[in-house]
C-alpha positions in Angstrom: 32.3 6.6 -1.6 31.8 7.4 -5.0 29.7 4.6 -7.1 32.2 3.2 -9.5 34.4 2.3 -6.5 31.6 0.8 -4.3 30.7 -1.6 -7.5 34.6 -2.2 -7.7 34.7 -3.4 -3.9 31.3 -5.3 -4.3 32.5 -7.3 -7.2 35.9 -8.1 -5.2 34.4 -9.2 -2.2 32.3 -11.1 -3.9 35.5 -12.2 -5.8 36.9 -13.0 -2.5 33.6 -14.9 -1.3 34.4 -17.2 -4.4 36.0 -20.2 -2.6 34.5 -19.6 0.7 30.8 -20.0 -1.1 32.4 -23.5 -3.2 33.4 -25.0 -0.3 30.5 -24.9 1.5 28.8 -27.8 1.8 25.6 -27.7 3.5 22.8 -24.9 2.5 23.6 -21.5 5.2 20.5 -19.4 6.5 20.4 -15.9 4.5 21.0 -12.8 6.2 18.3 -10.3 6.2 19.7 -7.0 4.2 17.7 -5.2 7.5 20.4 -7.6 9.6 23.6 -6.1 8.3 24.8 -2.7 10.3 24.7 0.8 9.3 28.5 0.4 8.2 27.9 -3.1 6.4 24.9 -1.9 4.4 26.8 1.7 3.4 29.9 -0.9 1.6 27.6 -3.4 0.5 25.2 -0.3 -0.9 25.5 -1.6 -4.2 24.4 -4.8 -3.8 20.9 -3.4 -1.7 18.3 -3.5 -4.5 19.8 -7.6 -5.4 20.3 -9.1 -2.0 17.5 -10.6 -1.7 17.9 -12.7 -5.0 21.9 -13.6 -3.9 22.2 -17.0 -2.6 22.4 -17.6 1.2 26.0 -18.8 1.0 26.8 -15.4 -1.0 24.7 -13.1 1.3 26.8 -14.9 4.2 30.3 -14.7 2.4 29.9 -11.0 1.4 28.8 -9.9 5.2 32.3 -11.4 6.4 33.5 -9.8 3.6 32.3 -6.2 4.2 33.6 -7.0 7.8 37.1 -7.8 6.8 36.7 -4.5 4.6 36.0 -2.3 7.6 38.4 -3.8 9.7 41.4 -3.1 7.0 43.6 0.2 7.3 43.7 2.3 4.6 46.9 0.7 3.4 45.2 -2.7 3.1 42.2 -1.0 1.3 44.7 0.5 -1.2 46.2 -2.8 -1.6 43.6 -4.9 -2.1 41.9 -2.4 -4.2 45.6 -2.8 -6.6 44.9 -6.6 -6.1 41.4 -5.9 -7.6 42.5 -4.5 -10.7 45.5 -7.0 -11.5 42.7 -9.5 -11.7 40.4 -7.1 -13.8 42.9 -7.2 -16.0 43.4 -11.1 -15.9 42.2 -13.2 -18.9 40.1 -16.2 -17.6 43.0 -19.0 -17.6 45.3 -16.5 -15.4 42.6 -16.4 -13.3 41.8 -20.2 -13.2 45.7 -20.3 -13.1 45.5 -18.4 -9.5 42.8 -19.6 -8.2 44.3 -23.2 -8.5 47.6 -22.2 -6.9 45.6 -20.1 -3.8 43.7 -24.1 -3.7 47.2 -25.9 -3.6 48.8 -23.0 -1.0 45.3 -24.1 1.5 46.0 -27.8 0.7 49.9 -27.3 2.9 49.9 -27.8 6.0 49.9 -24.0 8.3 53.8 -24.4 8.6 54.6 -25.6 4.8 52.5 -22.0 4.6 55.0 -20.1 7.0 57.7 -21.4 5.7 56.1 -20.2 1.8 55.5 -16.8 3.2 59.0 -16.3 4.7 61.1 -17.7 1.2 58.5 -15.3 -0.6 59.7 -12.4 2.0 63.2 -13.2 1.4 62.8 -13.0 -2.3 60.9 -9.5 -2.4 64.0 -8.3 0.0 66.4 -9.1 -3.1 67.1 -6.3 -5.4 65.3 -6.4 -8.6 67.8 -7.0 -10.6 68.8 -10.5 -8.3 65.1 -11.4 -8.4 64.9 -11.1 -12.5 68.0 -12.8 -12.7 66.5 -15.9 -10.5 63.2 -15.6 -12.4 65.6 -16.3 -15.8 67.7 -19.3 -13.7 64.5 -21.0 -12.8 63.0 -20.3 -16.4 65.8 -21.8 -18.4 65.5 -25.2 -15.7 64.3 -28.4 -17.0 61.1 -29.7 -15.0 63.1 -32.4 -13.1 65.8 -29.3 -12.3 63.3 -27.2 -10.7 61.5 -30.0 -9.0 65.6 -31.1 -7.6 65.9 -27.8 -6.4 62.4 -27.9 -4.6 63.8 -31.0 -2.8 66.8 -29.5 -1.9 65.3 -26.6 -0.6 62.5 -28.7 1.4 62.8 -29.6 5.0 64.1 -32.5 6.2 61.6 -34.3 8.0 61.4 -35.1 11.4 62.1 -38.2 13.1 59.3 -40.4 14.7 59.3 -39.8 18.2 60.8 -42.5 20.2 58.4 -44.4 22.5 58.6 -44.0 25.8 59.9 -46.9 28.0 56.7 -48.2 29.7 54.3 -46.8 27.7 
């Protein structure tokens, strides 16, 4: 692993770590540098001569990260190594921008998240040309349009279940 690319997958796992490390709440152990495997240290080799000064939350976050990392395929590397440089080449308020949609996307609830993924599957499936052409229809819609068609597009929701008789 050459050494610009090891620093470029240190800096997006610890990218990655970001929210994990804000949301926790109460102080986490460190992990020893000594405690991380062979494999671990060799993707986190970058970070060897600083551990010690990281946080406990970060050491923590990056060790799950470096897992995740060896667990991906190499199609999943290459992607979230194209992932890394769309957000190199973010200004700051895109990337406050994201991180505040990736917040509201945790916030649903794991079906409202399904059912996200699937209408986002269904939208790369389109041709380009269909998908520019829905990006201009939705740009040109007032914010009380857009949030209409939201509603329309929104589940219906379920019923209260009836009580049982007797119970």
């Amino acid at each position: 692993m050459n050494a610009k690319f090891g620093w470029i997958l240190a800096m997006c796992l610890a990218l990655v770590a970001l929210p994990v490390v804000a949301q926790e709440r109460e102080p986490q152990p460190g992990i020893a540098w000594s405690s991380l495997t062979a494999a671990q240290q060799q993707v986190l080799a970058q970070q060897a001569d600083g551990w010690d000064q990281l946080p406990p939350g970060r050491r923590q976050a990056m060790a799950r990260g470096a897992e995740r990392w060896l667990a991906m395929t190499p199609d999943q590397k290459a992607t979230a190594g194209e992932r890394w440089k769309r957000w190199q080449k973010m200004s700051p308020r895109q990337r406050e921008e994201l991180r505040e949609r990736w917040r509201r996307f945790h916030e649903l609830t794991p079906s409202q998240q399904e059912a996200l993924r699937e209408t986002y599957q269904r939208f790369q499936s389109l041709s380009p040309e269909r998908r520019d052409e829905l990006r201009e229809r939705w740009r040109r819609m007032t914010p009380e349009q857009r949030q209409r068609a939201i509603q329309r597009r929104a589940p219906a929701p379920r019923p209260a279940p009836m009580p049982r008789p007797g119970g």
